[in-house]
C-alpha positions in Angstrom: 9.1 -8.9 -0.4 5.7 -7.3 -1.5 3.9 -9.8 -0.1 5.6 -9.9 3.6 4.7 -6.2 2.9 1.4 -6.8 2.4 0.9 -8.9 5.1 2.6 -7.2 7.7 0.3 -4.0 7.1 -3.1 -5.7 6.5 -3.0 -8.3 8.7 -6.1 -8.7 11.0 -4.0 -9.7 13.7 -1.9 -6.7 15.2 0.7 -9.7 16.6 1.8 -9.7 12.5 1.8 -6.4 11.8 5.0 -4.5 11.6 4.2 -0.9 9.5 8.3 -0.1 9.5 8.9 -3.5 8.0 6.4 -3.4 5.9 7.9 0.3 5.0 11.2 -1.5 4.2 10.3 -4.4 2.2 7.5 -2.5 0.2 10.1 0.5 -0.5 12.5 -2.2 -2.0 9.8 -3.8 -4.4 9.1 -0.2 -5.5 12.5 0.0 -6.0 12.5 -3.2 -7.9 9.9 -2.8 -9.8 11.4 0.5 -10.6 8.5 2.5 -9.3 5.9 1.4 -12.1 3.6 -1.2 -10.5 0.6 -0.6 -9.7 0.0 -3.3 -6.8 3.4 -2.6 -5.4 2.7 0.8 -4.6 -0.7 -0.1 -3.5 1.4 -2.4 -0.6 3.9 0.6 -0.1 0.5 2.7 0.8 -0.9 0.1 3.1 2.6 0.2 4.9 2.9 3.7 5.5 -0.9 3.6 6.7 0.2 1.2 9.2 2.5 3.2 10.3 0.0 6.3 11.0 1.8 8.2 8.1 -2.0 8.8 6.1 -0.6 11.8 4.3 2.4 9.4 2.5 -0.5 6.6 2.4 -2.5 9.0 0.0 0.2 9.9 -2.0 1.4 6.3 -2.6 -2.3 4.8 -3.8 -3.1 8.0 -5.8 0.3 7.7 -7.5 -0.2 3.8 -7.9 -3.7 5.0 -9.9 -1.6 7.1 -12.3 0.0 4.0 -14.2 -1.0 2.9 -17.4 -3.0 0.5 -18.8 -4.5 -0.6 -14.8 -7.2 -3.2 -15.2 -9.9 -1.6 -14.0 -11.1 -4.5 -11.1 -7.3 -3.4 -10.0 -8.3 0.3 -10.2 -11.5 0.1 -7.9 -9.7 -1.6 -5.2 -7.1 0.9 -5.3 -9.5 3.7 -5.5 -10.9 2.3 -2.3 -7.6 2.1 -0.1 -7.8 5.5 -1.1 -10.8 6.3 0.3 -9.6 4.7 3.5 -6.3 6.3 3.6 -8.0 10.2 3.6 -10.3 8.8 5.9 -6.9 8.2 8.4 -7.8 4.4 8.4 -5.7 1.3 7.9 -6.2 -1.7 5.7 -7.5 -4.7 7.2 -8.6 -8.0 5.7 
């Protein structure tokens, strides 16, 4: 699920992308995952920046930067989406 999540929100090619999908899936690894992983929320931000929804974006990779113990490679790229998400830009690989 996360990474169909993933996928459908970064994917260079807008013929893959699906933000609401990527919504879906990303909100049931959360769920999963019971809301305390790091990269899974990271995804779940992606998706709601693929959907235009940069405020929820924001919340989702600053929240995912409040876990414990996040290696700190792990950290910077988060820290980064960030950036990109208060700057009202998607992810793209």
């Amino acid at each position: 699920m996360k990474q169909r999540a993933w996928f459908q929100a970064t994917c260079p090619d807008p013929a893959f992308r699906n933000g609401q999908q990527a919504v879906k899936d990303a909100k049931a690894a959360c769920s999963i995952s019971e809301w305390r992983d790091e990269d899974t929320l990271d995804t779940l931000a992606a998706a709601y920046a693929e959907t235009g929804d940069f405020a929820s974006a924001t919340r989702y990779a600053a929240q995912a930067l409040t876990i414990k113990d996040i290696p700190p490679l792990d950290a910077k790229r988060i820290q980064h989406h960030l950036t990109l998400f208060q700057q009202n830009r998607p992810i793209r690989l």
